[in-house]
C-alpha positions as CSV (number, residue, x, y, z in Angstrom):
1,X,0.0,0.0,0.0
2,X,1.4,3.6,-0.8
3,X,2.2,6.6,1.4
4,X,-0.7,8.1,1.8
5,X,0.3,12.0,-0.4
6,X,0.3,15.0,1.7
7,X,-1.7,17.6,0.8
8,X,0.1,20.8,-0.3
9,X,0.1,23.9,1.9
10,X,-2.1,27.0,1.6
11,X,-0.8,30.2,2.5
12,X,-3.5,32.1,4.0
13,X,-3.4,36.3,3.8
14,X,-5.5,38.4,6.1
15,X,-5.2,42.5,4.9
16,X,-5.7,44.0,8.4
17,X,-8.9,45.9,9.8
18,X,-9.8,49.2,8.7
19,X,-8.8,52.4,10.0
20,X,-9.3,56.1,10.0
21,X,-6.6,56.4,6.9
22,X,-8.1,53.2,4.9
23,X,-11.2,55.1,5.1
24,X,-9.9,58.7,3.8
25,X,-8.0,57.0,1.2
26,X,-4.7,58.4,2.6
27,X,-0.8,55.9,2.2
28,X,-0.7,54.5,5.4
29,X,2.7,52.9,5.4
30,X,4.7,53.0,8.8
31,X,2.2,55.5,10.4
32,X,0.8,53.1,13.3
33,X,-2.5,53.5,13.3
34,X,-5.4,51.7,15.6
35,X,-8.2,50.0,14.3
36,X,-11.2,51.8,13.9
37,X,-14.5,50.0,15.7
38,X,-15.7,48.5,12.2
39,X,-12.2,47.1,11.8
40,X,-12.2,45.9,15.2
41,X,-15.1,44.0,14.6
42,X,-14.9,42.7,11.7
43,X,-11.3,41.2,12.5
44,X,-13.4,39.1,15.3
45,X,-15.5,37.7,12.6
46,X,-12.7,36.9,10.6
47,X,-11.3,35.1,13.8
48,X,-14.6,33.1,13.3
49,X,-14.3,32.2,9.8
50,X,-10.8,30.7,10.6
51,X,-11.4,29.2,13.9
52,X,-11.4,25.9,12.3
53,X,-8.4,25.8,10.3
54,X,-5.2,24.5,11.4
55,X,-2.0,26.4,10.6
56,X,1.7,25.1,11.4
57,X,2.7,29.1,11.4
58,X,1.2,32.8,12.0
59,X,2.9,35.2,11.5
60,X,2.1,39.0,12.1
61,X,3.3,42.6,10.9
62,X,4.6,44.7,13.4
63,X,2.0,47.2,13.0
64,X,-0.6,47.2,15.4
65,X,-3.4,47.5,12.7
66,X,-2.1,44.1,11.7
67,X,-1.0,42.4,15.1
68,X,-4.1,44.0,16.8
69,X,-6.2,42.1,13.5
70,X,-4.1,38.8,14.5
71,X,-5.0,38.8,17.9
72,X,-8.6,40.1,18.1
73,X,-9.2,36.6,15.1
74,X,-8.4,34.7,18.0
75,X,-4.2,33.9,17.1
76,X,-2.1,36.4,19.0
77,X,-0.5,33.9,21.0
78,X,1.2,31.9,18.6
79,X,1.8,34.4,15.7
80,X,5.4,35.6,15.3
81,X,5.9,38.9,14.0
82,X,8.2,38.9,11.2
83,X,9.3,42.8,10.2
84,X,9.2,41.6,6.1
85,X,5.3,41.9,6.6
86,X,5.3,45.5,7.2
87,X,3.6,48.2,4.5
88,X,5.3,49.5,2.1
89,X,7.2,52.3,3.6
90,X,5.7,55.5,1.2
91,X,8.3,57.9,2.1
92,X,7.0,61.8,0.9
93,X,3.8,59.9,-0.1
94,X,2.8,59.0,3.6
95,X,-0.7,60.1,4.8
96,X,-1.2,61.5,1.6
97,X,-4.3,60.3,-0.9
98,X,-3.6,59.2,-4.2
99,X,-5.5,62.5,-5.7
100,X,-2.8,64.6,-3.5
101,X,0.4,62.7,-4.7
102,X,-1.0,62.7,-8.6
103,X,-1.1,66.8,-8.2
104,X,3.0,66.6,-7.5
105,X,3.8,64.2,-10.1
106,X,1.0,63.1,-12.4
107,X,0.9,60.1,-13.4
108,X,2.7,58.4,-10.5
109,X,2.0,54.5,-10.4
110,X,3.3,53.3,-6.8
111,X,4.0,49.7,-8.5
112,X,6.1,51.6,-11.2
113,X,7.5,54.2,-9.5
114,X,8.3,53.9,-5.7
115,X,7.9,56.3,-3.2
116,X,10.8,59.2,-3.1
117,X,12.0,59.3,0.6
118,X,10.6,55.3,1.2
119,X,11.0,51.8,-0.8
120,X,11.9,51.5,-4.0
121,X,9.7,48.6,-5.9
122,X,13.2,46.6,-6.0
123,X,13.3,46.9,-2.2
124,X,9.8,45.6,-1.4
125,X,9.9,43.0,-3.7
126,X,13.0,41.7,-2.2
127,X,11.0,41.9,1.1
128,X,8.1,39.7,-0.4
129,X,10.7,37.3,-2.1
130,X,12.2,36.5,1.1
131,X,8.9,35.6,3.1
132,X,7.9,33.4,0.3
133,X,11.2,31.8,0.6
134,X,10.4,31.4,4.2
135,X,6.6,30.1,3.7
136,X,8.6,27.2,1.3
137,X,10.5,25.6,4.1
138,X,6.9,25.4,6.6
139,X,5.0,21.7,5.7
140,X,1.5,22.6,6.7
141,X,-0.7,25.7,6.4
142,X,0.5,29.5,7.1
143,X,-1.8,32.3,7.9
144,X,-0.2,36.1,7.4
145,X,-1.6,39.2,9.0
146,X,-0.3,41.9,6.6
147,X,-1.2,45.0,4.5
148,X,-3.1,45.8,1.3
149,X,0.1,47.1,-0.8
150,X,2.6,44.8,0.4
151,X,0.6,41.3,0.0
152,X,-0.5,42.7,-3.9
153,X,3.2,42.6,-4.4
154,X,3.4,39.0,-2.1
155,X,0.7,37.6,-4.8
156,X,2.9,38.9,-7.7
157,X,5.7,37.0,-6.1
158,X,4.0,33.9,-5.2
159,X,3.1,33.6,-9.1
160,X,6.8,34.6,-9.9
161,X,5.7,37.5,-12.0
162,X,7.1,40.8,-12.1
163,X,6.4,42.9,-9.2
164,X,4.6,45.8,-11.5
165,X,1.8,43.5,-11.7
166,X,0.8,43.7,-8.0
167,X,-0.6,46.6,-8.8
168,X,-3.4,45.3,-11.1
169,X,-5.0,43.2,-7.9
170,X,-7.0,45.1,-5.1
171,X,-7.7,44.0,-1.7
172,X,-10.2,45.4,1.0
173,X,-9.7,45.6,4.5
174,X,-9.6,42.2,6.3
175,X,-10.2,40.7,3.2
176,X,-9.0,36.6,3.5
177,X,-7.0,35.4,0.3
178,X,-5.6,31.9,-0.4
179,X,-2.4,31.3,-1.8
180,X,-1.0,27.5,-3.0
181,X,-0.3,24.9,-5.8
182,X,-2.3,23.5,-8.5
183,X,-0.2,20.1,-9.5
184,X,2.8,20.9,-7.4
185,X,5.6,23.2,-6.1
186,X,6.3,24.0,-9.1
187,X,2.7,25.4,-9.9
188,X,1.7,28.2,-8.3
189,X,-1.7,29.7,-7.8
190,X,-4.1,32.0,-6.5
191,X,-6.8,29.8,-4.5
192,X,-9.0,32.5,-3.2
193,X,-8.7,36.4,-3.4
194,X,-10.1,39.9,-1.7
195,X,-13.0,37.5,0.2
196,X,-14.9,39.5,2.3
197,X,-18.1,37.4,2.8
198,X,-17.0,37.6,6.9
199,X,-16.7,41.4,7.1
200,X,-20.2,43.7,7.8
201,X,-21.0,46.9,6.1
């Protein structure tokens, strides 16, 4: 009788809860924002949608938006924080909304361009690259508490396409996505993306 196959591991993201910036529309990089009340909530019922999953690993930005996120879902106690999860550090840009930054250079495109004064696009895909090297050493599930900008460029990544094309996914807050395999490791895919069937209004 054979081995019985393993299953192959799903990389779980969670975008944190929203907060006063992710509702003005302003670059919230390394600002450390709390949650807002909404966000607060609805990272609780994302606690409920995962409550029974397993994961090997969590791991957890820094930020509290995102470790506040991991541990009101019900997983601060075993996530790990790991500093590569942080936003994308926006430099000039930060606190600033997309309307604003266009009016000093028009036609910026943050996937394209960078932020003057933060990360380069080199810099955070080199961030991204080295958690997915990371996630490819754990057998068993991982679940990620990040941010909007830096997992678009960890889905990029994960497919091994250039980093420009992050910027042609979208994620709300505490939106749950699903990275994995198809036939193997060598087959990368997107499983599930920007779910928010958890999160109210």
């Amino acid at each position: 009788m054979s081995d019985e196959v393993q299953p192959l591991p799903l990389i779980y993201l969670a975008r944190h809860g929203e907060t006063s910036w992710s509702i003005s529309g302003q670059h919230t990089g390394l600002t450390d924002l709390p949650l807002t009340e909404r966000g607060a909530l609805n990272a609780r019922r994302l606690g409920e949608r995962l409550k029974s999953e397993t994961f090997a690993r969590v791991f957890t930005s820094p930020l509290q938006r995102a470790s506040h996120t991991c541990e009101l879902s019900g997983f601060g106690t075993i996530a790990g924080v790991d500093d590569d999860l942080v936003e994308w550090n926006y430099g000039d840009y930060e606190g600033m909304t997309s309307i604003e930054i266009d009016l000093q250079r028009p036609g910026w495109e943050l996937f394209r361009d960078g932020c003057p004064g933060g990360e380069s696009v080199a810099e955070v895909s080199a961030r991204a690259d080295r958690v997915i090297d990371r996630l490819r050493t754990v057998e068993g599930n991982v679940l990620l508490f990040s941010h909007g900008h830096f997992l678009l460029m960890l889905a990029a990544r994960w497919l091994g396409l250039n980093a420009a094309i992050g910027r042609h996914f979208f994620l709300n807050t505490t939106a749950l996505s699903i990275l994995g395999y198809h036939h193997g490791r060598q087959d990368p895919v997107i499983r599930l993306w920007n779910d928010c069937n958890h999160a109210g209004n």
